[in-house]
SELUM-827503 format. One record per residue (C-alpha): residue in one letter; x, y negated, z negated. Coordinates in steps of 0.1 Angstrom, whole numbers, padded with zeros to 4 digits, always signed. Layout:
REM SELUM-827503
aXYZ;...
//
This chain:
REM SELUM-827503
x-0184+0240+0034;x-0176+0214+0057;x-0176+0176+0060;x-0210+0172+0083;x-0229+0193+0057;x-0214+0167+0027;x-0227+0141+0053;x-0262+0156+0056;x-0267+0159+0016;x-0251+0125+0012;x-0284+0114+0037;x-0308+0131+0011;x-0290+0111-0016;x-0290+0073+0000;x-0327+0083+0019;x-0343+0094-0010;x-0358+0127+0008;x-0352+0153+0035;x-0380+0133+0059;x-0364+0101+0057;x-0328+0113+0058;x-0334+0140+0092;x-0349+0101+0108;x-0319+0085+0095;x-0297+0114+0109;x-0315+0117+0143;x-0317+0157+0132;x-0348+0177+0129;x-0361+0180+0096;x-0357+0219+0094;x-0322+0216+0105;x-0318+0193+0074;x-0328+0219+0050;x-0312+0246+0064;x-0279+0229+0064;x-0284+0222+0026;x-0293+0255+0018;x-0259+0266+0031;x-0244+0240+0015;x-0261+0258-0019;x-0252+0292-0012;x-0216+0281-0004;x-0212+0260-0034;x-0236+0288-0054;x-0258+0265-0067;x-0289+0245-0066;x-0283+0209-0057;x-0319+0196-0054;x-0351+0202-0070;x-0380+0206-0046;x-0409+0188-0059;x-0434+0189-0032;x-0424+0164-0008;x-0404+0149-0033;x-0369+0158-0038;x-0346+0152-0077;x-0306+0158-0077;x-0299+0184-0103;x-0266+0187-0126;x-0247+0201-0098;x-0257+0177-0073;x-0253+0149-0091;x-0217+0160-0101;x-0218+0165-0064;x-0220+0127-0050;x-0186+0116-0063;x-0165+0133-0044;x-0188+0141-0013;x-0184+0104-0009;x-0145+0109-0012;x-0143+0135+0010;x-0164+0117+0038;x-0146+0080+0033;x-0115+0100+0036;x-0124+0116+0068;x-0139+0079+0083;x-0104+0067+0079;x-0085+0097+0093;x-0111+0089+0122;x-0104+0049+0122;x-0066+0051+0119;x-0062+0077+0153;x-0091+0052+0171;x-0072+0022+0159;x-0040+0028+0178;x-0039+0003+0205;x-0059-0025+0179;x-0092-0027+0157;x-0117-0028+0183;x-0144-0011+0171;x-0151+0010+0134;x-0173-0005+0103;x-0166-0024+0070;x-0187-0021+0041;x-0183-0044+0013;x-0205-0048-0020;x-0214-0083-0026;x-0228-0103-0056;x-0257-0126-0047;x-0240-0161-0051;x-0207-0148-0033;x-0224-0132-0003;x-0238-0169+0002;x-0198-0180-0002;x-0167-0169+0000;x-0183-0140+0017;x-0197-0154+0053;x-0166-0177+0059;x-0145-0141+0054;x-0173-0123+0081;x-0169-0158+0105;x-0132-0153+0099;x-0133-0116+0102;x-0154-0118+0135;x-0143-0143+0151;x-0108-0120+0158;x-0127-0086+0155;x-0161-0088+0172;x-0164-0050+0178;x-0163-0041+0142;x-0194-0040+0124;x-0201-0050+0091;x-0227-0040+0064;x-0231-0061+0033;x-0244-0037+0002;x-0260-0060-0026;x-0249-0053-0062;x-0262-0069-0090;x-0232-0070-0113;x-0193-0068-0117;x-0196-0033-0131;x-0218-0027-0104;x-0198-0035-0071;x-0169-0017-0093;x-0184+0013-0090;x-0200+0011-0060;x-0160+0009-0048;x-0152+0033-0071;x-0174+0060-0060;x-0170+0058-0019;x-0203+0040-0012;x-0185+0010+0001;x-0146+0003+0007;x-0145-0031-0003;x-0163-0053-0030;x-0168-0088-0035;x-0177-0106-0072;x-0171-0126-0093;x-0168-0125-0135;x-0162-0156-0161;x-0128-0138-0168;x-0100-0125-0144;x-0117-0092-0134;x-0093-0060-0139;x-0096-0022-0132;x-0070+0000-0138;x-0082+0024-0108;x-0088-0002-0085;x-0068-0026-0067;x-0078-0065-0073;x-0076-0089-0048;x-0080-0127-0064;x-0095-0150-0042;x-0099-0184-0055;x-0126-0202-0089;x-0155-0213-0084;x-0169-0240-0107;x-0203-0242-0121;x-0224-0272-0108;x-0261-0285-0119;x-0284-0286-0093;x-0318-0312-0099;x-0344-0324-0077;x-0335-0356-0055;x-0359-0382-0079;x-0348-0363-0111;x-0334-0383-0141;x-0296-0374-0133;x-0280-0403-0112;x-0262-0391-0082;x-0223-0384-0088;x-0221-0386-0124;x-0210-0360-0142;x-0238-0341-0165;x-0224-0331-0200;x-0248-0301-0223;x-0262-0321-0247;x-0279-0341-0214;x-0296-0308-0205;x-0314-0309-0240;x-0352-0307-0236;x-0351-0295-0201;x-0365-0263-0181;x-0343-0241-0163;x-0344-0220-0136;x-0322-0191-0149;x-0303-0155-0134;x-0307-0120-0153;x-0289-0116-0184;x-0254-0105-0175;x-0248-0128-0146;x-0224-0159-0145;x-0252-0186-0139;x-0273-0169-0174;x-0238-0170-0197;x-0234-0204-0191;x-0271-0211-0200;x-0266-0191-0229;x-0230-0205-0241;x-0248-0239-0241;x-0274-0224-0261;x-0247-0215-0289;x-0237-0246-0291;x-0270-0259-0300;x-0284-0270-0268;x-0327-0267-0265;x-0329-0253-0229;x-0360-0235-0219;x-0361-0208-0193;x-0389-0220-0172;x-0378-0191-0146;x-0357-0159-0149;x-0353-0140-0113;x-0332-0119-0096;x-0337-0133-0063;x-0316-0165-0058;x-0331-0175-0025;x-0357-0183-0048;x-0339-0208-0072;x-0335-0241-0046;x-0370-0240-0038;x-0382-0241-0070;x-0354-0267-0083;x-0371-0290-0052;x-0405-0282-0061;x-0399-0297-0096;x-0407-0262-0116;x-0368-0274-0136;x-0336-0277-0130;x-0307-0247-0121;x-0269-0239-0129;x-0256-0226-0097;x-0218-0219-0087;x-0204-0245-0063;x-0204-0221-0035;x-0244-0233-0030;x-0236-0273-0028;x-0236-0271+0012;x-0272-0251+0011;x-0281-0272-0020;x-0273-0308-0004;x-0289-0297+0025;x-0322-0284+0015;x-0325-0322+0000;x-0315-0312-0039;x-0289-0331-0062;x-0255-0314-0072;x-0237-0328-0100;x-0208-0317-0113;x-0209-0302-0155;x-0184-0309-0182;x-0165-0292-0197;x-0166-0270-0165;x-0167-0237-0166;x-0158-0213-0137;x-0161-0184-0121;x-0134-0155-0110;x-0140-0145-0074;x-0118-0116-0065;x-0124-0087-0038;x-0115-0052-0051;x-0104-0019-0029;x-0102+0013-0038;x-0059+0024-0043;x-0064+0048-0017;x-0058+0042+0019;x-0085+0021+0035;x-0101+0021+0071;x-0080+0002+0095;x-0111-0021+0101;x-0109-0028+0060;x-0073-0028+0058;x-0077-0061+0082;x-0107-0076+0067;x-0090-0075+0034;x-0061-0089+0051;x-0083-0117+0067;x-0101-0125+0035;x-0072-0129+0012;x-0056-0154+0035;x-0052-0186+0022;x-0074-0214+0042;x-0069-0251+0041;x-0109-0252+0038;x-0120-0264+0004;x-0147-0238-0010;x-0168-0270-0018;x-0171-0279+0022;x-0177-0249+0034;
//
């Protein structure tokens, strides 16, 4: 076994298929396979079920993944750290975002980041959840992660980074009912439509805590996509609970942001795995948790 072969299965894994991953590899197809069927015989056993064109993990290969990804991020730093002697000049940082903090903190960090590092490139891996950029941390697909929880986040096996609290804001349409820079209380939201996150997100608790405390909301809209929620706030469909990272994009686009009380705030912390990171990480991290003199609110 070696590490190009865990690099060739882990293509099969993140492509979904032997076609797509040999493209994504810039490898012929039937150098793919063969590579995974040593792979097999050396680990002596299946790791995939052929299906036609389609591919499934089995046991093995799922049990497989974890530390593949280990083994490969381990090797990506070994490479960084000797190419990183005279400076981070070049290398990659991937980082696991939540929606709301990819819009902020996360591009002032990348502007930061850049601005010093401009040879270092940087991929930004969507993920849903807390428990979701955790993991993807956790299990090697990115070294750095980015969210944000309605309590301090913790995780004994990973190290967390907190970054600052983001407060929850109301956002209406310009000619709503709200009066510009007064301060909107819950029992004020009774009666209206809302434009609402998934269940398990920050933005959806605080509709729901409202809700226990006897507020009438109605979810006029539930998505997952928040580019989505300022257009419909301005096109009248009802009114949204956003974190205060959006009031720049927000005031911009022409919508209201008022502030809510009693606030209620967000966590924003960026986690690492304990184990040595890419020099390239290592200095984002560093960047990132730097204190600014920039207010989050006027970024």
């Amino acid at each position: 076994m070696d590490a190009r072969q865990l690099e060739y299965f882990l293509a099969v894994v993140d492509n979904g298929g032997f076609n797509r991953a040999a493209a994504a590899l810039h490898l012929a197809q039937p150098s793919l396979s063969q590579a995974i069927r040593n792979l097999e015989r050396d680990l002596g056993g299946l790791l995939f079920h052929r299906i036609g064109r389609r591919v499934a993990l089995t046991e093995a290969g799922q049990a497989l993944i974890e530390p593949a990804r280990q083994v490969v991020r381990s090797l990506e730093v070994a490479r960084a750290s000797v190419d990183s002697v005279h400076g981070v000049r070049t290398g990659r940082v991937d980082i696991a975002a939540m929606p709301s903090q990819a819009v902020e903190p996360l591009s002032s960090m990348i502007s930061r980041f850049t601005e010093r590092h401009p040879g270092v490139r940087l991929t930004v891996r969507a993920a849903p959840w807390p428990h979701t950029v955790m993991e993807m941390v956790r299990s090697g697909v990115t070294e750095l992660g980015l969210l944000a929880a309605m309590t301090p986040p913790a995780a004994a096996d990973l190290t967390v980074h907190p970054i600052e609290r983001h407060r929850f804001v109301l956002v209406t349409p310009p000619d709503g009912s709200f009066p510009p820079g007064r301060p909107v209380t819950g029992d004020r939201l009774a009666g209206r439509r809302l434009i609402a996150g998934q269940e398990g997100t920050g933005m959806r608790q605080v509709v729901e805590d409202l809700r226990a405390q006897g507020v009438d909301l109605t979810i006029a809209v539930e998505t997952e996509h928040r580019e989505a929620i300022l257009p419909l706030v301005l096109k009248g469909v009802g009114v949204a609970i956003l974190t205060e990272a959006w009031t720049v994009l927000a005031e911009r686009a022409g919508a209201l942001v008022l502030d809510l009380v009693p606030p209620s705030y967000l966590h924003v912390a960026l986690v690492s795995r304990k184990a040595r990171l890419t020099p390239a990480a290592s200095e984002f991290l560093s960047i990132a948790v730097a204190p600014t003199s920039i207010d989050s609110r006027g970024l």
